[in-house]
MIZARO-992181 format. One record per atom (N, C-alpha, C, O): residue in one letter; y, x, z. Coordinates in steps of 0.1 Angstrom, whole numbers, plus 2048, in hexadecimal, padded with zeros to 3 digits. Atoms other than C-alpha are relative to their C-alpha. Layout:
BEGIN
AYXZ
...
***
This chain:
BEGIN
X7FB7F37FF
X7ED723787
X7F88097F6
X7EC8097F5
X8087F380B
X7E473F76C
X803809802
X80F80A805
X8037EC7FF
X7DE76576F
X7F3801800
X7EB7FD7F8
X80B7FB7FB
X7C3773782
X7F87F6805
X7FC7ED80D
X80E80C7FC
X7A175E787
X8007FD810
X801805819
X7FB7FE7F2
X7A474E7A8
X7F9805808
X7FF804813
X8047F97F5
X7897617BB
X8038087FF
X80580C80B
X7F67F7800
X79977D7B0
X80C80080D
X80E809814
X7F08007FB
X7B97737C2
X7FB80180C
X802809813
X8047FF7F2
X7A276F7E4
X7FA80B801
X803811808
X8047F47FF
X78F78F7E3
X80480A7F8
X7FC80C7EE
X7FC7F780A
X7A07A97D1
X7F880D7FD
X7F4815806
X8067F5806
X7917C37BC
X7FE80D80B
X807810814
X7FC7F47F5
X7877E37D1
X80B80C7FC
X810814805
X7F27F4805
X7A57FA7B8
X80C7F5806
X8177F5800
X7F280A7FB
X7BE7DF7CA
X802805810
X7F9806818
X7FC8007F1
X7D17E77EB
X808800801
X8128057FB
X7EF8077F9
X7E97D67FF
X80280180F
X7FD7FC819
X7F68017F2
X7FD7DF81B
X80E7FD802
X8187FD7FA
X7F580C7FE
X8157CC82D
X80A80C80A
X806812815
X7FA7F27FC
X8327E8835
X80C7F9809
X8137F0804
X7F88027FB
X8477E5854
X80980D804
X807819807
X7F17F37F8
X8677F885F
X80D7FE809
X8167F6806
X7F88027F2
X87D7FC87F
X80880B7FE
X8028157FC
X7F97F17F9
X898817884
X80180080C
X8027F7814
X7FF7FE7F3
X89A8288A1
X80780D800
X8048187FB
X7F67F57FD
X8B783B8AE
X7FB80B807
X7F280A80F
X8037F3800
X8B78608B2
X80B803806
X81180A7FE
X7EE7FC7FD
X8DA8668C3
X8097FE7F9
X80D7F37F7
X7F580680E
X8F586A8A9
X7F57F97F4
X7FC7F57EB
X80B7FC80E
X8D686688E
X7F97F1802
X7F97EB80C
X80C8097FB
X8BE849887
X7F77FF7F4
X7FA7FF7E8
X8097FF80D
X89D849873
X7FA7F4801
X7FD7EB809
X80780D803
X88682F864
X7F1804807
X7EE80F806
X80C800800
X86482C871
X7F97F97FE
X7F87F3809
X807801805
X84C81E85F
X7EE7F6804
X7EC7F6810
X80E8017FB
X82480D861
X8007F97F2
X80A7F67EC
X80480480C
X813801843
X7EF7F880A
X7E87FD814
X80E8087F6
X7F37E7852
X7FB7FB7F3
X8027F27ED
X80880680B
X7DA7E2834
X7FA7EE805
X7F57E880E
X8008157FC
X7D87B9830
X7F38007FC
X7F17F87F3
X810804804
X7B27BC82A
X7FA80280F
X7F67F8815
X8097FB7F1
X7A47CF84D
X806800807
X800801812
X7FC8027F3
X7C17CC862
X80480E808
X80D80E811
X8017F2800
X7BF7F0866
X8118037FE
X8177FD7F6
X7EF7FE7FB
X7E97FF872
X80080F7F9
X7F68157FD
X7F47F17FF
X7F9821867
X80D803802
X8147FF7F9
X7F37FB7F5
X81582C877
X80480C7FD
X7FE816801
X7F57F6809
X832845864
X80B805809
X8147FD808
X7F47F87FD
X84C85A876
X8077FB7F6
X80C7F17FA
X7FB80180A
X85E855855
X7FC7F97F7
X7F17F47F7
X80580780E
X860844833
X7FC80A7F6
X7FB8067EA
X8057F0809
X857864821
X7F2801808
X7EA806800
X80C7FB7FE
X838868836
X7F77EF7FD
X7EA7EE7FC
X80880E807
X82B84282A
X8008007F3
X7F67FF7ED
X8067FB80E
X83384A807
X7F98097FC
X7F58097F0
X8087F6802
X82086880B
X7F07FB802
X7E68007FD
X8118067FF
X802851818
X7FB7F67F5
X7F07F27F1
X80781080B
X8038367FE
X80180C7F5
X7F98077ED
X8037F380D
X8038557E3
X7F6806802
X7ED8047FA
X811802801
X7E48617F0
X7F97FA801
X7ED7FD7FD
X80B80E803
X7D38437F2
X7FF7FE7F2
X7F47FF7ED
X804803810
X7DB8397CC
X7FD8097FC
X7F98087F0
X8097F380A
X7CD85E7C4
X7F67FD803
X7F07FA7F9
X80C8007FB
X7B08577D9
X7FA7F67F9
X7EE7F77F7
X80480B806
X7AC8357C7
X7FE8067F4
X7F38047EF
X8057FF80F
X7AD8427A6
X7FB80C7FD
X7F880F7F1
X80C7F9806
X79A8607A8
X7F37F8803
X7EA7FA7FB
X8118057FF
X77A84A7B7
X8007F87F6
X7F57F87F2
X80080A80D
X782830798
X8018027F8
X80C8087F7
X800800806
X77B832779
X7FE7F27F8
X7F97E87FE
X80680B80A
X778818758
X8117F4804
X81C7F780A
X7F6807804
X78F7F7754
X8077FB80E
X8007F3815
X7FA8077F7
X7A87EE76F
X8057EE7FF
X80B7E87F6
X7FD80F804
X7AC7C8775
X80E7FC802
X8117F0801
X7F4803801
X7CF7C9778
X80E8087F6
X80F8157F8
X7FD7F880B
X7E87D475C
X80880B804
X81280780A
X7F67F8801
X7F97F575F
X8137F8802
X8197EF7FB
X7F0806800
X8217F276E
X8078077F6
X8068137F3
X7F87FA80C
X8387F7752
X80980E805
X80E811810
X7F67F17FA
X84C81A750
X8107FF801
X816809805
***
């Protein structure tokens, strides 16, 4: 296999985060919304969304939060625009 070095692939960089995003609707009367959890696959650690608008709102401050504490060369290449 070629890419990323393979201890790389078991411990990933601390600018890397993965969450594993689940979603249920649940009826509102005539109405039904999505709700949401995002569970980081490193600690196990749950969050829990009223909405999909309030989980994109979490994973948007997280990648600010990641890249204001980071600076210098990221190990993985920029996504194309």
């Amino acid at each position: 296999m070629t890419g990323r070095p393979r201890d790389m692939r078991r411990s990933p960089p601390r600018e890397y985060q993965s969450y594993l995003l689940r979603m249920w609707r649940v009826d509102q009367g005539e109405s039904a919304v999505w709700r949401t959890s995002l569970e980081d696959t490193r600690t196990g650690q749950w969050h829990s969304f009223a909405d999909l608008d309030a989980a994109f709102r979490f994973l948007a401050a997280t990648g600010t939060q990641m890249a204001a504490s980071q600076e210098g060369d990221h190990p993985y290449p920029p996504l194309p625009d």
